[in-house]
C-alpha positions in Angstrom: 0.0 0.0 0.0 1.5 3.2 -1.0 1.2 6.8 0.9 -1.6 8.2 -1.1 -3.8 5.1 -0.5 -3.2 4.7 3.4 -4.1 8.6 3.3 -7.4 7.4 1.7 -7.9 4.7 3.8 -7.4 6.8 7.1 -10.0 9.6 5.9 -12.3 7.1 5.1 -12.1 5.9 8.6 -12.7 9.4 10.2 -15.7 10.0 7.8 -17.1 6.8 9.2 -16.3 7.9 13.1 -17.8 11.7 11.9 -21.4 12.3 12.1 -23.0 14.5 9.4 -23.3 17.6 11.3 -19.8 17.6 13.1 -18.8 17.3 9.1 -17.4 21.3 9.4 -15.8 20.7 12.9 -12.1 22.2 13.6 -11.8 18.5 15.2 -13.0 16.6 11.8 -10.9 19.1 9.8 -7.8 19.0 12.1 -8.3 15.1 11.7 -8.0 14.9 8.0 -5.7 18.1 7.9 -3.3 15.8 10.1 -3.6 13.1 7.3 -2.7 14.6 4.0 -0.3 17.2 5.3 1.6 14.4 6.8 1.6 12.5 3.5 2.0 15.3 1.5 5.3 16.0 3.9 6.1 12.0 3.5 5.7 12.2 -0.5 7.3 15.4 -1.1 10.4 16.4 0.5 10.0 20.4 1.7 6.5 20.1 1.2 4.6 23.1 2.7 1.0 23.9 3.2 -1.0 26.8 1.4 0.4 30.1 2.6 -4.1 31.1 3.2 -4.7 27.5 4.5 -4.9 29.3 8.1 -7.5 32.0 6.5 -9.6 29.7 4.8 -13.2 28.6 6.2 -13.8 25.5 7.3 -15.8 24.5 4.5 -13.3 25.6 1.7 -10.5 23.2 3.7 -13.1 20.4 3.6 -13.5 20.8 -0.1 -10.0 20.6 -0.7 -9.6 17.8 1.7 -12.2 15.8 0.0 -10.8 16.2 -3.6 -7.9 14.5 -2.8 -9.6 11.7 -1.0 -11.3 11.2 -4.6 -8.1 11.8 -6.3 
């Protein structure tokens, strides 16, 4: 199993432990935040996270987040 699909595998998991309405939750984000930036950082070498990613709604980071669980 390669980096990208353990990081699909573990988001999966915390959408199955996430109810529907904690969906937007800094916890639910945090959790899946956790996940790709630490594969992103384990795939690419000096890997950094977007310089707004701090500024951005929760909503806007869950979008991101779930495109590349589709990827």
């Amino acid at each position: 199993m390669n980096n990208i699909q353990a990081m699909k595998m573990f988001m999966l998991l915390g959408d199955l432990d996430t109810k529907q309405e904690d969906k937007l939750s800094d916890k639910a984000i945090a959790y899946k935040e956790k996940i790709v930036f630490s594969t992103m950082r384990a795939s690419i070498p000096n890997w950094q996270p977007p310089s707004n990613w701090n500024s951005l709604a929760n909503e806007e980071k869950l979008n991101r987040l779930d495109k590349l669980q589709s990827v």
